[in-house]
C-alpha positions in Angstrom: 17.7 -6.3 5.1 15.1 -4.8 2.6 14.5 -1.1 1.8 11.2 -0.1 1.3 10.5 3.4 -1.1 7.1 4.7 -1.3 5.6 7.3 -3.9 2.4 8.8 -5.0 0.4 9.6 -2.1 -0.9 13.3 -2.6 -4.6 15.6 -2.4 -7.9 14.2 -4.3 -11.1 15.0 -4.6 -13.5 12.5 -3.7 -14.5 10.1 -6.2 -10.8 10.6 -7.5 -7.6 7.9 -8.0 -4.5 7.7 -7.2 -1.7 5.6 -7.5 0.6 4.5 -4.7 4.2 3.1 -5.5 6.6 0.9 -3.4 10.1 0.2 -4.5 11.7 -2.9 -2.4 15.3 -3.3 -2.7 18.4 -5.2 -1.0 17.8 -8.9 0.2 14.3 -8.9 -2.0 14.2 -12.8 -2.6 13.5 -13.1 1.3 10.0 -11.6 0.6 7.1 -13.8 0.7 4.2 -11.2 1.2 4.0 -7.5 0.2 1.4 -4.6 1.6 -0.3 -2.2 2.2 -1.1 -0.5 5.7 -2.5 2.4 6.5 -3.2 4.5 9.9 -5.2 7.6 10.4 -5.3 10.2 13.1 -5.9 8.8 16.0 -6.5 5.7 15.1 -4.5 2.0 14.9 -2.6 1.0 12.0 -5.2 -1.2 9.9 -4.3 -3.5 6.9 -5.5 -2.7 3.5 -4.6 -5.4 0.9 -1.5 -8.1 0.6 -0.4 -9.7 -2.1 2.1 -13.1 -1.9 5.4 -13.8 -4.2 2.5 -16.1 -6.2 0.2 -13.2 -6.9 -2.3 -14.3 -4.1 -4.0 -10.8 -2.8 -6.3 -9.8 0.4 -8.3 -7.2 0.7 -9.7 -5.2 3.8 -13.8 -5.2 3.4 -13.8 -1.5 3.1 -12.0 -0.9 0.1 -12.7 -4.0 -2.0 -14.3 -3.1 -5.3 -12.5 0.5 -4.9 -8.7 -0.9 -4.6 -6.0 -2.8 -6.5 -3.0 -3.9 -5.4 -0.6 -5.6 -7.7 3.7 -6.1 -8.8 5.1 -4.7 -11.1 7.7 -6.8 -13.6 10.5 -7.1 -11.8 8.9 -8.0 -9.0 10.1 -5.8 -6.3 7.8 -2.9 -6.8 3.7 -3.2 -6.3 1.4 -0.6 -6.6 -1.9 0.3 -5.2 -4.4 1.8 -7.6 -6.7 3.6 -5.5 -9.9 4.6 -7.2 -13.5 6.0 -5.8 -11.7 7.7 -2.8 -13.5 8.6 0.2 -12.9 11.1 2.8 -12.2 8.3 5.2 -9.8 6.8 3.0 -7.4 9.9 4.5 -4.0 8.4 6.1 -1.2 7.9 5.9 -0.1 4.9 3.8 2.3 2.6 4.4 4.1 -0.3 2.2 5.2 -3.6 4.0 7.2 -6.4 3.2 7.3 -9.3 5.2 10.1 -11.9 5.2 11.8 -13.3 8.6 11.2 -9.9 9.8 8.8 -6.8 8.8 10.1 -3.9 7.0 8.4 -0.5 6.9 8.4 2.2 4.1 8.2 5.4 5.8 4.7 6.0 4.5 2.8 8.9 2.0 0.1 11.0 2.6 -3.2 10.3 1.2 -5.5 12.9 1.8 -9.4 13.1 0.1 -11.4 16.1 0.3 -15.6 16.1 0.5 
């Protein structure tokens, strides 16, 4: 089983950053990819960026150049540096880790104001 803790989600101005944190714990060596998700009102839940135990990383068209996804030290955190928000950018974010099975975080609000 793996926990997933998220942090940082919050109200920006467009053209702002933020910082998203997720915080993986229990049976963490079973992790071979790590994410990012996110899902706005109304619509389907849409990948943002991945990153694999070697430090491989994806990126959805729409926010590369803009976003950063990367791991912290230890390993079982990454974090998603968000910068040049956009209105559309508003959702609800959601960390993922994928092992045998998928494990959720239970997501943070991002919202960005015009």
């Amino acid at each position: 089983q793996v926990q997933l803790v998220e942090s940082g989600g919050g109200l920006v101005q467009a053209g702002g950053s933020l910082r998203l944190s997720c915080a993986a714990s229990g049976n963490i060596f079973s992790i071979n990819v790590m994410g990012w998700y996110r899902q706005a009102p109304g619509k389907q839940r849409e990948l943002v960026t991945t990153i694999t135990s070697d430090g491989t990383t994806t990126y959805a068209d729409s926010v590369k150049g803009r976003f950063t996804i990367s791991r912290g030290n230890a390993k079982n955190t990454v974090y998603l540096q968000m910068n040049s928000l956009k209105p559309v950018d508003t959702a609800v974010y959601y960390c993922n880790a994928h092992s045998l099975l998928n494990y959720w975080g239970q997501g943070t609000q991002v919202t960005v104001s015009s």
